[in-house]
C-alpha positions as CSV (number, residue, x, y, z in Angstrom):
1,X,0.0,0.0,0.0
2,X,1.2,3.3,-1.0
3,X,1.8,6.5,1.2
4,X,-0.4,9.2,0.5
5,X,2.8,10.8,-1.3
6,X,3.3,7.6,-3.7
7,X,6.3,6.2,-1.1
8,X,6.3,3.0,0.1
9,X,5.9,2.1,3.9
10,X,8.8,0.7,6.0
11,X,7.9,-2.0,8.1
12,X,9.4,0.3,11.2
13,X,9.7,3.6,10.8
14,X,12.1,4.3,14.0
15,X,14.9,2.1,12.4
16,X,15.4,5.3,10.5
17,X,16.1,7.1,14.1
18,X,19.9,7.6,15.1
19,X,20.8,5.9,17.5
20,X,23.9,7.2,20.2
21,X,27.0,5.6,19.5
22,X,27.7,4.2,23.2
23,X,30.9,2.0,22.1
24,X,32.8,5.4,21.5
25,X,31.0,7.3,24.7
26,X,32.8,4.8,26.7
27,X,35.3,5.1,25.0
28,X,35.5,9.0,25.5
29,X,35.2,8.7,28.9
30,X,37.7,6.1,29.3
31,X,40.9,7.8,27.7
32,X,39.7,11.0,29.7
33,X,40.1,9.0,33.1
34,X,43.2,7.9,31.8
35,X,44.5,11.5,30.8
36,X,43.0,12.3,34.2
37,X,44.9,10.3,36.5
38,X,48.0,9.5,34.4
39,X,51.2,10.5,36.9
40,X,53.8,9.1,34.5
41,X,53.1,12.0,32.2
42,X,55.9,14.7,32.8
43,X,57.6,12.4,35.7
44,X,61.3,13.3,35.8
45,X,63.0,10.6,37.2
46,X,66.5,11.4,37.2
47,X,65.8,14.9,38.5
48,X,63.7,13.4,41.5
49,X,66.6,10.7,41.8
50,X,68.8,13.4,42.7
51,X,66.6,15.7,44.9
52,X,66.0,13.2,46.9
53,X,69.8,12.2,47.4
54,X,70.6,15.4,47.5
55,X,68.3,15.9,50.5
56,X,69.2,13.1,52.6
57,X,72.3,14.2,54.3
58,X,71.8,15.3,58.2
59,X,74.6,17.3,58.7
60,X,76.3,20.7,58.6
61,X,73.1,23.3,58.0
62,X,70.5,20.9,57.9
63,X,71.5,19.2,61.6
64,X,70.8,23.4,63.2
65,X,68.0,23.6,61.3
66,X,66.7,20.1,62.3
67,X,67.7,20.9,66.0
68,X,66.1,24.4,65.8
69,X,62.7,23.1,64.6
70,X,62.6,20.5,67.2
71,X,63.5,23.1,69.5
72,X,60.2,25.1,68.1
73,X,58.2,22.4,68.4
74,X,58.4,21.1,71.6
75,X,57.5,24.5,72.6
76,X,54.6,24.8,70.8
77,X,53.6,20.9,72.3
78,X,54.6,22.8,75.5
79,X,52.1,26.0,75.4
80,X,49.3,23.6,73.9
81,X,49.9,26.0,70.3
82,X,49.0,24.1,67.0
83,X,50.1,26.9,65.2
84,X,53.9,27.0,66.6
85,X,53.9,23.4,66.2
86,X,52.9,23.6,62.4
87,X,55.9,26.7,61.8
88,X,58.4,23.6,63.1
89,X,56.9,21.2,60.6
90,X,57.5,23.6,58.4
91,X,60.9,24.5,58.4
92,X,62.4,20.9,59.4
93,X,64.4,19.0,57.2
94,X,62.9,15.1,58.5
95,X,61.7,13.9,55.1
96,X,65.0,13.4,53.6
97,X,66.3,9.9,55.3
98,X,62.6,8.8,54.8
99,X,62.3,9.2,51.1
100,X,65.7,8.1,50.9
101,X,64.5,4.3,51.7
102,X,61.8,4.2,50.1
103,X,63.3,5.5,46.9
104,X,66.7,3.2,47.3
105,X,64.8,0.1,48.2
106,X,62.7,0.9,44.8
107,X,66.0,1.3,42.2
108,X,68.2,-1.5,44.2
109,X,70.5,0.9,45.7
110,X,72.1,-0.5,48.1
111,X,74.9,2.3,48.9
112,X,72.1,4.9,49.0
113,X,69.8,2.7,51.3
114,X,72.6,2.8,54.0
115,X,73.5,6.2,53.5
116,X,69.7,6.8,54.3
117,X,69.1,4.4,57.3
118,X,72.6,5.7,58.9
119,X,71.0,9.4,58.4
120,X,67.9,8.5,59.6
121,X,69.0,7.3,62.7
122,X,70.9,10.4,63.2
123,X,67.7,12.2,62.5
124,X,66.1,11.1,65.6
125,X,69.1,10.7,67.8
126,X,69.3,14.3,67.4
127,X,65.5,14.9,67.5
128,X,65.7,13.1,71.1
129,X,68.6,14.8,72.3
130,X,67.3,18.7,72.0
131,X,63.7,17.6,73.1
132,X,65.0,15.4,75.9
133,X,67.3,18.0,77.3
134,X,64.3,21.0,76.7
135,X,61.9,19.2,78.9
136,X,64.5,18.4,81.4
137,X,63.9,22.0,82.7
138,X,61.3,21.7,85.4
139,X,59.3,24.4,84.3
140,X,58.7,22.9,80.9
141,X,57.2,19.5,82.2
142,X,53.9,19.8,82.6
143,X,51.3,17.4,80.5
144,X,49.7,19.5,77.6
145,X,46.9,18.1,75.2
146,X,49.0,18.6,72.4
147,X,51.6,16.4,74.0
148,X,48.9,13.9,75.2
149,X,47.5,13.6,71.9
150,X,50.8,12.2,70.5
151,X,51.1,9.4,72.5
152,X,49.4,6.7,70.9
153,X,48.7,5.9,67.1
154,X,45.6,4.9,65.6
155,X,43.9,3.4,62.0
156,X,43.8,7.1,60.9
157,X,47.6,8.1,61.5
158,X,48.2,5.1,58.9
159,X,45.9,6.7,56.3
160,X,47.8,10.2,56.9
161,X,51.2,8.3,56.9
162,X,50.3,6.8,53.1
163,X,48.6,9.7,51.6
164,X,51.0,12.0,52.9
165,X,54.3,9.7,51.5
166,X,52.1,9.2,48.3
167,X,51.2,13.0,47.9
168,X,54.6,13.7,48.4
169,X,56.3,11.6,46.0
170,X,54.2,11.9,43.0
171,X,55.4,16.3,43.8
172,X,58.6,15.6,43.9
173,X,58.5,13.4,40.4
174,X,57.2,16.4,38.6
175,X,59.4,18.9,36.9
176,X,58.4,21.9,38.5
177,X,58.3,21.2,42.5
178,X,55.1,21.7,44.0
179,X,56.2,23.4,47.3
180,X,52.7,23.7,48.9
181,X,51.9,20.2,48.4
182,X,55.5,19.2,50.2
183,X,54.7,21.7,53.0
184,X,51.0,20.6,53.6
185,X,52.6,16.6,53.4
186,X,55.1,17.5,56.4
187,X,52.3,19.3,58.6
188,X,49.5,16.3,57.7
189,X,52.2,13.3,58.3
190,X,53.2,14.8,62.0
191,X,56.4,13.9,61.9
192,X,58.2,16.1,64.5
193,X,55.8,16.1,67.6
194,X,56.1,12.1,68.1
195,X,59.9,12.9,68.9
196,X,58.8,15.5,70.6
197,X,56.7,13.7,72.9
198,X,59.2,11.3,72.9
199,X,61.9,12.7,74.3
200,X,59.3,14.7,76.8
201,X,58.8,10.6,77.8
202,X,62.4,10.1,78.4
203,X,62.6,13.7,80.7
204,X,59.7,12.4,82.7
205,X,60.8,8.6,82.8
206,X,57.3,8.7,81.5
207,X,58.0,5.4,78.9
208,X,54.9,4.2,78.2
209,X,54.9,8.0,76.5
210,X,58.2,7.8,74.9
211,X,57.2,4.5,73.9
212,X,53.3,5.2,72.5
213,X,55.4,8.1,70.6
214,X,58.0,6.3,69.2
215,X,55.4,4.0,67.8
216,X,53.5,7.0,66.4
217,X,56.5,8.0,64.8
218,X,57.8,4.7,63.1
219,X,54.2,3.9,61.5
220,X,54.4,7.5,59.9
221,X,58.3,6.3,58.6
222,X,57.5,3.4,57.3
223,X,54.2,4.1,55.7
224,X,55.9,7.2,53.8
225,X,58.9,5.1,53.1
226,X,56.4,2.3,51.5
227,X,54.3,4.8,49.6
228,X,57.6,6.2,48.2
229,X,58.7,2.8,47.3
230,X,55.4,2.0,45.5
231,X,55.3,5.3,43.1
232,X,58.6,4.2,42.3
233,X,57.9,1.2,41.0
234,X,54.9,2.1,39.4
235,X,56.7,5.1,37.6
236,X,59.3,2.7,36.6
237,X,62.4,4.7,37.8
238,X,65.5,3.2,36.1
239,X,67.4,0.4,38.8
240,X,70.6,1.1,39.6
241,X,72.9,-1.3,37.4
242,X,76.0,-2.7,38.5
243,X,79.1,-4.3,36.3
244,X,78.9,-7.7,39.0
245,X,76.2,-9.5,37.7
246,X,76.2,-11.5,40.3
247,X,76.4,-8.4,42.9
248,X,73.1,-6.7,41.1
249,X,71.5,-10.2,41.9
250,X,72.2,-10.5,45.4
251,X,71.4,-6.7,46.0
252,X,68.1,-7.2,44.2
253,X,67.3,-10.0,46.3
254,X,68.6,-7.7,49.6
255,X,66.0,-5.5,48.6
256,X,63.5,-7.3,47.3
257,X,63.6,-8.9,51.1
258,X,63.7,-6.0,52.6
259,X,60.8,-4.4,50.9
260,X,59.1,-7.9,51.8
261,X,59.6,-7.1,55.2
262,X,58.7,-3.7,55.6
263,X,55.6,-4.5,53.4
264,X,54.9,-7.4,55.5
265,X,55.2,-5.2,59.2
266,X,53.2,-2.4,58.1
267,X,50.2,-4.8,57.3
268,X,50.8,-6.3,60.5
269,X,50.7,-2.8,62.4
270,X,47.9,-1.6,60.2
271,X,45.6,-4.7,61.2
272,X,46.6,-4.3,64.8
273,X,45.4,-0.6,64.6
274,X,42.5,-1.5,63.1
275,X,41.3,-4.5,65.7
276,X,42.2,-1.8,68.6
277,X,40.2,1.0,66.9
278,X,37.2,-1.5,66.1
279,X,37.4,-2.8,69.6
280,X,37.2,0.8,71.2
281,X,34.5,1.9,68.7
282,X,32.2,-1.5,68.9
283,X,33.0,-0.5,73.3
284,X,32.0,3.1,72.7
285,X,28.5,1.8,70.9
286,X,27.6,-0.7,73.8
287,X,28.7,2.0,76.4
288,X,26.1,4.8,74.2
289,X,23.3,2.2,74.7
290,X,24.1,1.8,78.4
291,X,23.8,5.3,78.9
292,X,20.6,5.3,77.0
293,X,19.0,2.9,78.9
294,X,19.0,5.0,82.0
295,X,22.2,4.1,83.4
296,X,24.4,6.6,84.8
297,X,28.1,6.5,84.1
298,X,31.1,8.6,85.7
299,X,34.7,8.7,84.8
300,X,34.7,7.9,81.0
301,X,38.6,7.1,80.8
302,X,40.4,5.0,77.7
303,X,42.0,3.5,80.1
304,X,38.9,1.5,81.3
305,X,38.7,0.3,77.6
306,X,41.4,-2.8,77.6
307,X,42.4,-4.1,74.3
308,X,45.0,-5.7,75.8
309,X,43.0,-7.4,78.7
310,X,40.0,-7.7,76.6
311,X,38.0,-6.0,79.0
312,X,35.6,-3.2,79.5
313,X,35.2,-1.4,83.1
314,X,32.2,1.3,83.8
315,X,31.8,3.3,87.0
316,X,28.2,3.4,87.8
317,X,26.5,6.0,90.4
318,X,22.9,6.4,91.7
319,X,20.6,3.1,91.5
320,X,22.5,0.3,91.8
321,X,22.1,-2.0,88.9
322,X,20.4,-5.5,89.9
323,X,22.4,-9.0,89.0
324,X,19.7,-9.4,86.5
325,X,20.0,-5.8,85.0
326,X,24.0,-6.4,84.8
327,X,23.9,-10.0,83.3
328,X,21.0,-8.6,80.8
329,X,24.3,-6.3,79.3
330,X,26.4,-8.8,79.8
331,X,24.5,-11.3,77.4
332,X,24.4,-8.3,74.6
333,X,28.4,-8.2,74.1
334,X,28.0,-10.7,71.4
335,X,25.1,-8.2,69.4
336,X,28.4,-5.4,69.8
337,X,31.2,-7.9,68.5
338,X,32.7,-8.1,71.9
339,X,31.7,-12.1,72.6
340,X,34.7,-12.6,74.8
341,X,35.0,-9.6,76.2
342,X,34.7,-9.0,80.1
343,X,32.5,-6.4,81.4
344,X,32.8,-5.3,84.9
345,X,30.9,-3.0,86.6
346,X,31.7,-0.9,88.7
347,X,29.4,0.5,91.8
348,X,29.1,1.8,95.4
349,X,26.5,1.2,97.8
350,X,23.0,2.4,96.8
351,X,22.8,6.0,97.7
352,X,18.7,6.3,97.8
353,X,19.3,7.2,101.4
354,X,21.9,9.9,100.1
355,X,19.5,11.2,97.4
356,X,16.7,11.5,100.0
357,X,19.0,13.9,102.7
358,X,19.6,15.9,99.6
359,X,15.5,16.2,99.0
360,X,15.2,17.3,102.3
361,X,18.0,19.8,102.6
362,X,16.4,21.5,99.4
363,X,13.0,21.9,101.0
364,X,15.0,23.3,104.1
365,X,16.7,25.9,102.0
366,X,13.3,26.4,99.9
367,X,11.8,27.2,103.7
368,X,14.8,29.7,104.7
369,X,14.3,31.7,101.2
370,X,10.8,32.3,101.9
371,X,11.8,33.5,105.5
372,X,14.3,35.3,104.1
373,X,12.1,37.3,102.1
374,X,9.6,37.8,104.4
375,X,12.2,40.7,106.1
376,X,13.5,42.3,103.4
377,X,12.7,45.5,104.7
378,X,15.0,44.6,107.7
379,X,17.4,44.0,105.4
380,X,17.7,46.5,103.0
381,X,17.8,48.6,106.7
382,X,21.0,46.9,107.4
383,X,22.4,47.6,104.2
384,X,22.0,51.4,104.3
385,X,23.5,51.0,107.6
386,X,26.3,49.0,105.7
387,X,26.3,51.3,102.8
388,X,26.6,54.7,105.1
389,X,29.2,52.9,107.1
390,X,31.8,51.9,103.9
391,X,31.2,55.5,103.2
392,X,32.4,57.1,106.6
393,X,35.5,54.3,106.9
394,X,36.8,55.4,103.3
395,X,36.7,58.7,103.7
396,X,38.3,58.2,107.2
397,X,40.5,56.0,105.6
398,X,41.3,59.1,102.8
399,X,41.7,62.0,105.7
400,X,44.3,59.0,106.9
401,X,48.1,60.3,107.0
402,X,50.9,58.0,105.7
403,X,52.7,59.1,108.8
404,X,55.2,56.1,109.1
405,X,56.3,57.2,105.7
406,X,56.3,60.8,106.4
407,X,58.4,60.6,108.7
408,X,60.9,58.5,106.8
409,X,61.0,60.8,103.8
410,X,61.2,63.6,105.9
411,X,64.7,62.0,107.7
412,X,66.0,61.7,104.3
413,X,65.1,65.2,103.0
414,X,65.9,67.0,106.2
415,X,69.1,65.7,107.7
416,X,68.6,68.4,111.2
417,X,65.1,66.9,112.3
418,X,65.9,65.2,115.5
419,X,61.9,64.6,115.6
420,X,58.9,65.1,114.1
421,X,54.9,63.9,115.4
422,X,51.9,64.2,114.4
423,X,48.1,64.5,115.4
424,X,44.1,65.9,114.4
425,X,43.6,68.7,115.9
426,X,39.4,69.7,116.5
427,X,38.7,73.6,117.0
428,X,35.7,76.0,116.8
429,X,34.9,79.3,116.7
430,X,31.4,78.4,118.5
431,X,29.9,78.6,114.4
432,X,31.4,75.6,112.9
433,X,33.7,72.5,114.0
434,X,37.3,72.6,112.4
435,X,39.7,69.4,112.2
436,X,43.5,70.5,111.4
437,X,46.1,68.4,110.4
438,X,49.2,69.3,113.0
439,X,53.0,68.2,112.8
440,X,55.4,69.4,115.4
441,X,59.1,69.1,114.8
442,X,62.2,69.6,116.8
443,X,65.7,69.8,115.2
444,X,69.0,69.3,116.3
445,X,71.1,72.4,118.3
446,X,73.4,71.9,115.6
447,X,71.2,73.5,112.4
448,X,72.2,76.9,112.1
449,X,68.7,78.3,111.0
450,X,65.6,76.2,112.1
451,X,63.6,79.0,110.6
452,X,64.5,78.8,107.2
453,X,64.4,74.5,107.6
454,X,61.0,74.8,109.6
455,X,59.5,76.9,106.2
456,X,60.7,74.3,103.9
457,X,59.4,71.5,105.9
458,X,56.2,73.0,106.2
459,X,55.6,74.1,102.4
460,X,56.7,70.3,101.7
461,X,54.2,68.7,103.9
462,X,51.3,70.7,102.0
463,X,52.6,69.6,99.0
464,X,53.2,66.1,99.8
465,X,50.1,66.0,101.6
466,X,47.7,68.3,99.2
467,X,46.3,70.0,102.6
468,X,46.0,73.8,102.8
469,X,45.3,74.1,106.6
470,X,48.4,71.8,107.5
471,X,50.2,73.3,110.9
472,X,53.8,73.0,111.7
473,X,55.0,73.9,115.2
474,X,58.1,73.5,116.8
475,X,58.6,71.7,120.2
């Protein structure tokens, strides 16, 4: 059958519609991913090679300026200041050594890899030393929260570390140095305040500090030092060759074991982080639910969360939970993940009698107020009395003559006056009451002209005194 303009009908009309062409869409999209994330594109290898060796010696300028920003920041950790802390980060030289594995571990270089341990090693001795001997001084030792909150790692400080040393590497493989992203890597990764708080342990003999830090302080190395070694490899930096065949074997296999190992510890320390941090947080939920129940809980320490002993400790106050309400919690530690975990609580003797003294006090003192207000016209006599009172002792108090130290300037500016006394003198003239201010002196038989020394004394007591109706008479 024809179309009304002679054409013949197609059997579906929307086969003549385009269609989108999703094969090259995805294709699109995928090389712009590609071109998105693609670090090897301007990577220079041999430059960052060098930077980094360049940068690993600690010695000479870059010892003071390590020992000065240590200096800085265990200041800043001791004045609680985040923002002295971060100058230190700023300005100290600790990323070297740390690059310096990773990066020799990643090309096989085996003179460079102990050339970077031996620095490293003097990098903290160093760091120890100026922090240790800072927070030897006595007045320096007191427990900050910026020191407390370095002493002991968690998950999150291993995220930090491997971002950071990621970050930081793929800045340093471009050709033009990204300084911001260097500095922002050395404040994030926290490198300084563990030693900090480390040696603060060893001033105190505080170890489980020194320790908690030094822990801190070594996830952070290793973590950089294994992101390092990682971009490394992926960006294919060229491995060092040596003329000893068998020699480039045997290093290869040194550091191919030794990236083993450090690979190998740093999942061990990451899954120990994490079970500690899922135990605390899985603790912190059942403890939430406690509380919500109508439970009352004082004394909310870490410390009563044990990974170690596998145990959970809560100070109750006010009712005093039942054996059935505490084995009804006890039979939940399975819904929080914490099946063999031992929950102890905590409680004193049920103060209902306690609570009901206090009920009573209240409606004693609720009885005084009202009797209390009952005479406030009494009162607010008393405190006029009170009022007019102050008033009369300060001005009494004004009129009152320093005479003690009168008398002592007057020795020193007069060197005749044998002595010199003083009293308030009251007169009238039968119209009005007068008080005068009277000082009699006597000087020695050997001044010459006690007439002349009389008129100065007297024209300095007025000034000294600011009183116009001040009398001096001589004995």
């Amino acid at each position: 059958m024809e179309n009304g303009n002679g054409s013949q009908p197609t059997e579906n009309s929307t086969n003549n519609i385009p269609r989108p062409d999703l094969k090259g869409f995805w294709a699109s999209l995928n090389n712009f991913i590609k071109e998105l994330l693609n670090i090897r594109i301007g990577t220079d290898k041999k430059g960052t090679i060098q930077d980094i060796k360049d940068n690993i010696s600690m010695k000479g300028h870059n010892a003071w300026v390590l020992v000065f920003s240590i200096l800085i920041a265990s200041i800043g950790l001791n004045i609680s200041s985040a923002a002295v802390v971060i100058g230190a980060m700023l300005i100290s030289p600790l990323m070297g050594p740390i690059l310096g594995v990773g990066l020799s571990i990643g090309i096989n270089d085996i003179d460079t890899l102990k050339r970077s341990l031996i620095n490293l090693g003097v990098m903290v001795g160093l760091s120890l030393t100026t922090s240790f001997l800072f927070f030897l001084i006595p007045i320096f030792r007191n427990e900050t929260p910026e020191i407390l909150a370095r002493t002991a790692p968690d998950v999150r400080d291993v995220f930090i570390a491997i971002s950071g040393g990621l970050a930081l590497i793929i800045a340093l493989s471009r050709r033009s140095k990204q300084t911001n992203t260097i500095a922002g890597v050395a404040i994030a990764t926290a490198l300084m305040p563990p030693l900090c708080t480390a040696g603060y342990g060893l001033a105190t003999l505080n170890f489980s500090y020194f320790g908690g830090a030094m822990f801190l302080f070594t996830i952070n190395t290793i973590f950089i030092a294994l992101a390092t070694f990682v971009i490394v490899k992926f960006l294919q930096f060229p491995m060092l060759k040596y003329i000893d065949s068998a020699k480039r074997k045997r290093i290869a296999r040194a550091a191919s074991f030794v990236a083993l190992l450090v690979l190998a510890g740093s999942i061990y320390m990451f899954f120990n982080l994490f079970k500690v941090d899922q135990f605390k947080q899985n603790a912190q939920n059942l403890i939430n639910d406690i509380k919500k129940d109508g439970i009352s809980i004082i004394d909310e320490n870490e410390k009563n969360i044990n990974y170690q002993n596998n145990s959970i400790k809560l100070i109750v106050y006010g009712n005093k939970l039942s054996e059935k309400d505490i084995n009804k919690w006890k039979n939940r530690l399975p819904n929080y993940h914490l099946k063999e975990t031992t929950l102890h609580f905590q409680q004193g003797l049920d103060d209902s009698d306690l609570r009901s003294e206090v009920k009573n006090l209240t409606e004693l003192y609720s009885q005084n107020q009202k009797i209390i207000s009952s005479r406030d016209e009494t009162v607010k006599e008393k405190e006029e009395k009170i009022k007019l009172l102050t008033k009369q002792l300060t001005k009494y108090e004004v009129n009152e003559i320093p005479f003690v130290q009168i008398s002592l300037e007057a020795k020193i500016n007069y060197e005749g006056l044998e002595k010199i006394s003083y009293a308030k003198q009251v007169q009238t003239d039968f119209n009005s009451v007068d008080t005068i201010t009277v000082f009699n002196a006597k000087w020695h038989d050997s001044v010459p002209n006690t007439y002349k020394q009389q008129k100065q004394l007297n024209l300095w007591l007025k000034q000294r005194l600011k009183l116009d109706t001040l009398q001096l008479n001589n004995y």
